[in-house]
C-alpha positions, -999 to +999 in steps of 0.1 A: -452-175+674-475-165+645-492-180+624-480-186+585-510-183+560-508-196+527-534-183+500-513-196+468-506-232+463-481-246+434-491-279+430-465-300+412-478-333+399-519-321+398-528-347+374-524-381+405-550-390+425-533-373+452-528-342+435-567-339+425-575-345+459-553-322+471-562-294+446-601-301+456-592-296+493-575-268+492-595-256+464-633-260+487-611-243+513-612-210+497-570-210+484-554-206+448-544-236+437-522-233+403-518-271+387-484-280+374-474-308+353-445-331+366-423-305+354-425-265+350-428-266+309-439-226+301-429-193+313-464-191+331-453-225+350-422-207+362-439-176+372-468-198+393-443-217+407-420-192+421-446-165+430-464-193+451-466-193+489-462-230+492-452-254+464-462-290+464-447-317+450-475-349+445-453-369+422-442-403+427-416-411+454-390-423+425-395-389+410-386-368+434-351-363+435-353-355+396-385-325+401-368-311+430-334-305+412-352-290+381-373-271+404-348-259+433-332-230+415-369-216+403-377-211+445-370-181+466-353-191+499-382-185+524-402-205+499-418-234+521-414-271+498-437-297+506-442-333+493 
């Protein structure tokens, strides 16, 4: 089995406590870690999120259903999700 290495993070939701922690983390670890609002708003949004290895969602629990169907169509396939 090998390994999957992510070097570019989409990080939905930056703004929480979890999502600065998060973004810190990964941030001291050496990856790229592009900060996204709630929801994608810009074409530069779009582009981080879908060029991402991982995307991240750290948005509330009763939010989630709502961010993931605004976000589902912008992922490719292999495209790992994470909340």
């Amino acid at each position: 089995m090998t390994a999957t290495v992510f070097r570019t993070i989409a990080l939905v939701g930056h703004t929480g406590r979890m999502g600065r922690m998060l973004a810190d983390a990964w941030r001291k670890a050496g990856l790229i870690v592009t900060g996204l609002e709630s929801l994608p708003e810009t074409t530069l949004d779009v582009k981080a999120l879908s060029a991402a290895d991982l995307v991240v969602l750290a948005v509330p629990v009763s939010a989630l259903c709502e961010v993931m169907g605004r976000i589902g169509n912008l992922l490719r396939p292999e495209q790992p999700l994470m909340d």
